[in-house]
C-alpha positions in Angstrom: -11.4 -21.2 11.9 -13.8 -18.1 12.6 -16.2 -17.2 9.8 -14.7 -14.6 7.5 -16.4 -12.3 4.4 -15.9 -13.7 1.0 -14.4 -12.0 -0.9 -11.4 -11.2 2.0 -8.5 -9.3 1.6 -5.5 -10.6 2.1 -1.7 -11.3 1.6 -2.7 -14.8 -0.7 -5.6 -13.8 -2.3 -3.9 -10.2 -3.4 -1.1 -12.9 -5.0 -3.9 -15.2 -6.5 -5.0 -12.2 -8.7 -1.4 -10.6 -9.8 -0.4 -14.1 -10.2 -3.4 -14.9 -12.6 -2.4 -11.9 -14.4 1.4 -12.8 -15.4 2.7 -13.3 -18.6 3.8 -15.9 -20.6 0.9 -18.2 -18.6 0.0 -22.1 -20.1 -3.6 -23.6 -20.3 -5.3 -26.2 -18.9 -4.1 -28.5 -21.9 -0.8 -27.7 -21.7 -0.9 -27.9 -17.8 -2.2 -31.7 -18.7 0.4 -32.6 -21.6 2.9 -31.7 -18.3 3.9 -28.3 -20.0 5.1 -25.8 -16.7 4.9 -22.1 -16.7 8.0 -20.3 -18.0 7.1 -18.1 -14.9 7.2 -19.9 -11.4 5.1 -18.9 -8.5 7.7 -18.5 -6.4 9.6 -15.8 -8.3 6.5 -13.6 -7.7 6.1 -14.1 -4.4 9.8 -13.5 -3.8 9.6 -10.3 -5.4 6.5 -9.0 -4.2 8.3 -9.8 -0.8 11.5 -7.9 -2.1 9.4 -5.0 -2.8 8.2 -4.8 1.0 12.2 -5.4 2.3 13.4 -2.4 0.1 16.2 -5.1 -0.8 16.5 -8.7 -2.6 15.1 -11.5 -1.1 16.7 -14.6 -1.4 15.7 -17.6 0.7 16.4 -21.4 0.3 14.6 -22.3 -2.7 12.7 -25.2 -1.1 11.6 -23.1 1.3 10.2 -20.6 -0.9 9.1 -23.0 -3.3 6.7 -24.5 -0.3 6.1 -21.2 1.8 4.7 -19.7 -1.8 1.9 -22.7 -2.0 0.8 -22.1 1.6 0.5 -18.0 1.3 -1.3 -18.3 -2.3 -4.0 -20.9 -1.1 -4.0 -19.0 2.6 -3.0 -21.9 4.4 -0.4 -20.0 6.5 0.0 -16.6 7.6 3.6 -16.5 6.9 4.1 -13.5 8.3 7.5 -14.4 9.7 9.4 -15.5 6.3 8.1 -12.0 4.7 8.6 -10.1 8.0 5.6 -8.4 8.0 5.8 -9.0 12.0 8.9 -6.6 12.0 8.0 -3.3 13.1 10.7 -1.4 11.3 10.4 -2.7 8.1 7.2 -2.1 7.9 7.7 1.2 9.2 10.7 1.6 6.9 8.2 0.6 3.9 5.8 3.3 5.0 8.0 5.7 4.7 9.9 5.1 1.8 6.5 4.4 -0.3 5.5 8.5 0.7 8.5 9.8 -1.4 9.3 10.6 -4.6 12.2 8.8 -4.9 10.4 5.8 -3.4 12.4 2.7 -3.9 9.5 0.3 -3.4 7.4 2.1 -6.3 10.6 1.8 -8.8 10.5 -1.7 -7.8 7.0 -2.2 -8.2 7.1 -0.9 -12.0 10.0 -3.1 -13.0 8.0 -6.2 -11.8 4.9 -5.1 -13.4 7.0 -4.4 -16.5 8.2 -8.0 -16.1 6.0 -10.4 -15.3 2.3 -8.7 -15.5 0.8 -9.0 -18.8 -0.1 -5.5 -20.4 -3.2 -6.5 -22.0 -4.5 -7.9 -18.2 -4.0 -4.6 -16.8 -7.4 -3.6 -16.5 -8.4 -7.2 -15.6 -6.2 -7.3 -12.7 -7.1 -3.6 -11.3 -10.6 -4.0 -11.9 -10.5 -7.7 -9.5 -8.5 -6.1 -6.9 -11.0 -2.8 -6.8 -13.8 -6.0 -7.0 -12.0 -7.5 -3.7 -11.4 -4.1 -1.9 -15.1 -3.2 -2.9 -16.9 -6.4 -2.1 -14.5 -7.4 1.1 -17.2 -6.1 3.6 -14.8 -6.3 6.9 -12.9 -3.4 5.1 -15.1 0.3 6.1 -16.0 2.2 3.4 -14.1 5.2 5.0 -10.8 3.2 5.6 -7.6 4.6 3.6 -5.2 3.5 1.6 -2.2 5.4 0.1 -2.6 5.4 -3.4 0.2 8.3 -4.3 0.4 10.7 -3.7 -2.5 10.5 -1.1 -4.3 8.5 1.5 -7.6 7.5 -0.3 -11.0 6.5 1.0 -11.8 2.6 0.2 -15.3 4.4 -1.3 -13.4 6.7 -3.4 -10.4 4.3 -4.7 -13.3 1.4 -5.8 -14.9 4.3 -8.2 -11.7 6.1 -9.6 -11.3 5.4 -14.1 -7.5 6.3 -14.3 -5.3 4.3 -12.4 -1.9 3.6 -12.3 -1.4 0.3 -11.5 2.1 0.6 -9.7 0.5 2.4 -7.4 -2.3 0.5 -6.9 -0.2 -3.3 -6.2 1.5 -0.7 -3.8 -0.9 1.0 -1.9 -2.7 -2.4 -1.3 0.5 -4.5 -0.5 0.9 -1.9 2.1 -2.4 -2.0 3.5 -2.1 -6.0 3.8 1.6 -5.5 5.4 0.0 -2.9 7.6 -3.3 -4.1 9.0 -3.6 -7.9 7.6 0.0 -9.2 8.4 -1.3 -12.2 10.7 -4.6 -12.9 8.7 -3.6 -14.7 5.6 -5.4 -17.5 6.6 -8.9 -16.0 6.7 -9.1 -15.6 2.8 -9.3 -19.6 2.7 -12.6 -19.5 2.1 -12.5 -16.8 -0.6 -9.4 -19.0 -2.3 -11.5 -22.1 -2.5 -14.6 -20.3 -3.5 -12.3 -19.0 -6.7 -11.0 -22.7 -7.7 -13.8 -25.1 -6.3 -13.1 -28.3 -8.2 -9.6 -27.5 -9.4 -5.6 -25.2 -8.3 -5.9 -25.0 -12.3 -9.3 -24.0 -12.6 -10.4 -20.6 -11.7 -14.1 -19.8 -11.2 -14.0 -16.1 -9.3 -16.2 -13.3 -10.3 -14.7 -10.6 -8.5 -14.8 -7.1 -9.7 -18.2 -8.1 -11.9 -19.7 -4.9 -9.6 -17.1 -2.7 -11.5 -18.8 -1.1 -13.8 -16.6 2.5 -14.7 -14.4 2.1 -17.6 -11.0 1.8 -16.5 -7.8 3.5 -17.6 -5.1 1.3 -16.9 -1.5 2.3 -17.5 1.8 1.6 -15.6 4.1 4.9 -15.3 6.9 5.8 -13.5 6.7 9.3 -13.3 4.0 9.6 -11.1 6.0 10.1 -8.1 7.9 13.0 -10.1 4.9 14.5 -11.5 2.7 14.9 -8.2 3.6 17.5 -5.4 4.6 16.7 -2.2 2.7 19.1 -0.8 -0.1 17.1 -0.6 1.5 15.0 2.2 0.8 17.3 4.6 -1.8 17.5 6.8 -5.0 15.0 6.9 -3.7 12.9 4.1 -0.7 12.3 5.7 -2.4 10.2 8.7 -1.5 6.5 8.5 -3.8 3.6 8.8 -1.5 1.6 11.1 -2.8 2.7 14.8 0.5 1.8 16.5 2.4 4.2 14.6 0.7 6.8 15.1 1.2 7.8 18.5 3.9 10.3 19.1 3.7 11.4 22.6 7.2 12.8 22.9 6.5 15.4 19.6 4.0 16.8 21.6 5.6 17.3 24.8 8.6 18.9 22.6 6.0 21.0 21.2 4.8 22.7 24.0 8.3 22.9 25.7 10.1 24.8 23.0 10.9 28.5 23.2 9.8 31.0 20.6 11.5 34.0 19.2 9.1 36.6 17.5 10.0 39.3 15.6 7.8 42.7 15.3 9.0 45.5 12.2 8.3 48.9 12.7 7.0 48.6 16.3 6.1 51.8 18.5 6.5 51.4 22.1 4.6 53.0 25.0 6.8 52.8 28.6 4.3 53.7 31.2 6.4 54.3 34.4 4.9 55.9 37.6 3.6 59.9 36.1 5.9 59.9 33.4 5.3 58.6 30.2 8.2 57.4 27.4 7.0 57.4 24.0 9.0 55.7 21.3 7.9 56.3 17.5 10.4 54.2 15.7 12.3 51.0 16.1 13.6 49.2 13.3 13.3 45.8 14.6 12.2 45.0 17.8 13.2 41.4 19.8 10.9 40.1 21.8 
């Protein structure tokens, strides 16, 4: 396998952190005395891959059960069984995350809400911002969309107030987007955050986040920001084969325009004589 930055983004190590962050988690003694955790992997993995569908997700529980092992550790890109190879669901995520009435966020707070542990909110933000931040194959100018914008990885790895539904989000997109078929590259990073033990986790991602963070998970973010701010630069997505739109341009330049000129006065030169016209209402042109 080609060499690869440590820390590296990715599909598996984005789940290793939300997954160290659930509630309800057991210890390494109770782990030993054969306790299991009242919340399975693979329910998270199968929502988080709900949220990306825009609809439940309900594979053969073996399957998922297995298939969850392999993305978490980044043995396997997977990107098959999540469809992250389909090009309109991910375009179909894309879109619906840039509205207000986004399903995908909706989604996104009701699985924070149940399975994310409130008091390791900050923990979790601040080791995602550490991975984004210290993952050095990411540019320091590359975008994600944090709502209601497309934000600079620079300027994202600095903010204090975040709201993490929007944060799982905009980087679940960006690994759906532009790290579909690389899951396998944060192998390295995985083993480097549980050396000796799966149990055992030994990461000290985020340590270079120094701001103090404010943490919270709303859902009225979407209703509170305006859509205005969609348009123009901000609205320019990451994923390069999407945005090419050849035929919008031709259509552009092809259509007819109608302008409309109040009060004009019109000067008719024709041969010596001259017509001069003071006043027109509305004039067609």
């Amino acid at each position: 396998m080609e060499n690869t930055s440590i820390p590296f983004l990715c599909g598996g190590t984005f789940f290793a952190q939300v997954y160290r962050a659930r509630k309800g988690k057991k210890d390494a003694n109770e782990h030993a005395k054969g306790q299991k955790e009242s919340l399975p992997e693979p329910e998270l993995f199968r929502r988080l891959i709900s949220i990306y569908q825009l609809t439940d997700f309900y594979p053969n529980d073996n399957t998922l059960k297995s298939y969850t092992t392999f993305f978490k550790q980044c043995q396997r890109n997977r990107a098959h069984f999540i469809k992250f190879d389909d090009y309109d669901k991910r375009r179909n995520f894309r879109e619906d995350i840039q509205k207000e009435n986004s399903k995908a966020f909706s989604s996104m707070v009701q699985f924070i809400r149940d399975y994310i542990d409130e008091s390791l909110y900050k923990q979790l933000a601040r080791n995602l911002l550490g991975l984004i931040q210290e993952d050095s194959s990411i540019p320091t100018d590359e975008k994600f969309f944090i709502w209601p914008k497309w934000v600079e990885k620079q300027s994202l790895i600095t903010r204090t107030e975040i709201n993490l539904p929007d944060l799982l989000l905009g980087i679940w997109y960006y690994i759906a987007i532009n790290r579909y078929n690389e899951n396998i590259k944060g192998a390295d990073t995985y083993h480097s955050w549980y050396p000796v033990s799966y149990e055992k986790y030994e990461g000290r991602v985020g340590a270079d986040i120094k701001q103090e963070l404010q943490v919270t998970c709303s859902n009225t973010s979407h209703q509170s920001a305006s859509a205005s701010v969609l348009d123009g630069e901000n609205n320019q997505s990451s994923e390069k084969d999407y945005e090419s739109n050849n035929s919008s341009n031709t259509e552009e330049k092809n259509y007819s325009k109608t302008q409309i000129i109040q009060n004009a006065t019109i000067v008719n030169q024709h041969g010596e004589k001259n017509i001069h016209i003071n006043h027109v209402d509305t004039l067609n042109i």
